[in-house]
Structure formats: structure tokens, C-alpha cells
Steps between C-alpha positions, in 0.01 A plus 500: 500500500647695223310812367551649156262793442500594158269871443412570083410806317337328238736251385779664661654370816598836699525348812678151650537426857627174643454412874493196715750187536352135357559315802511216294812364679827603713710809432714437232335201390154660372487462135169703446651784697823455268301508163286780580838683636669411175196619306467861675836562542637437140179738393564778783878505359383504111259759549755726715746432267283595132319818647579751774178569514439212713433491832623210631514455869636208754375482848480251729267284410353678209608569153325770297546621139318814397526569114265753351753613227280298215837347407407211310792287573420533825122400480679152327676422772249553774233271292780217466568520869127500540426169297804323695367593886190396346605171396690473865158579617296242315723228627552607904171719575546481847822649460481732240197766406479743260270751438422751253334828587286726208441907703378601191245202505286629826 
């Protein structure tokens, strides 16, 4: 299963991480895996690429984007991403699950 954990500060998104693989079919032939790839990687390159302030990080297996700059260009393209791994999720939620943390909502 795919991961995406998405952490606000009110209606800021200062935290993304992405984990997991879909499973849904064969290497190379897994089109949940490839959306949700396409997805986070087009949104870790815009964000590195609009603000330095950033953090964007690739590991194996994990993705994670740290952004507490307030940039508001930024916060745009972390909610689009959000709504379109959301809409992967409603469609394959064995495959894909996203959740949304709140610290400042104990």
C-alpha cells in the first residue's frame, strides 16, 4: 500500500511524506504506483524548484517535503497534489491511503 501523510498547521500543509508501493500489479506495469509517482514527483520538483526553502528529500522508499516558509505558492501546490492522491485514493483504497494529521488539534 501507498502512504501519503499529509501534517497541517491550520490550513497549511507543512509536512508530506509518501511511503509504500501499491502492489496493485507487476513492476513496471502498476499504474497506481505510476500515478501516485507522477503526482509526488512533479510536486517534489515544483516545490524544490519555486522555494529553497524547501526541504525536499528522496529516500528509498519514502518521499518527504518539509515547507514551513508560509510561501503561498507553495501551500497551492501541496493542496492540488493533495486533492489528486485523494481522488487516486477514492478509487483504489486498498492501494492507496491518505491521511491527514492536525498536532495543534490534541
Amino acid at each position: 500500500m501507498i502512504r501519503i501523510a499529509v501534517t497541517r498547521q491550520g490550513e497549511h500543509i507543512t509536512h508530506w511524506e509518501t511511503s509504500g508501493h501499491a502492489e496493485y500489479a507487476e513492476k513496471g506495469e502498476d499504474l497506481i504506483c505510476a500515478a501516485v509517482s507522477a503526482i509526488v514527483f512533479g510536486l517534489l520538483n515544483a516545490c524544490s524548484e519555486t522555494d529553497p526553502q524547501v526541504c525536499c528529500k528522496v529516500e528509498e522508499n519514502r518521499i518527504t517535503i518539509d515547507h514551513s516558509s508560509g510561501n503561498e505558492v507553495i501551500d497551492h501546490f501541496l493542496t492540488c497534489a493533495l486533492y489528486q492522491v485523494k481522488t487516486i485514493e477514492e478509487s483504489y483504497p486498498v492501494f492507496v491511503r491518505v491521511l491527514e494529521r492536525r498536532p495543534d488539534e490534541v
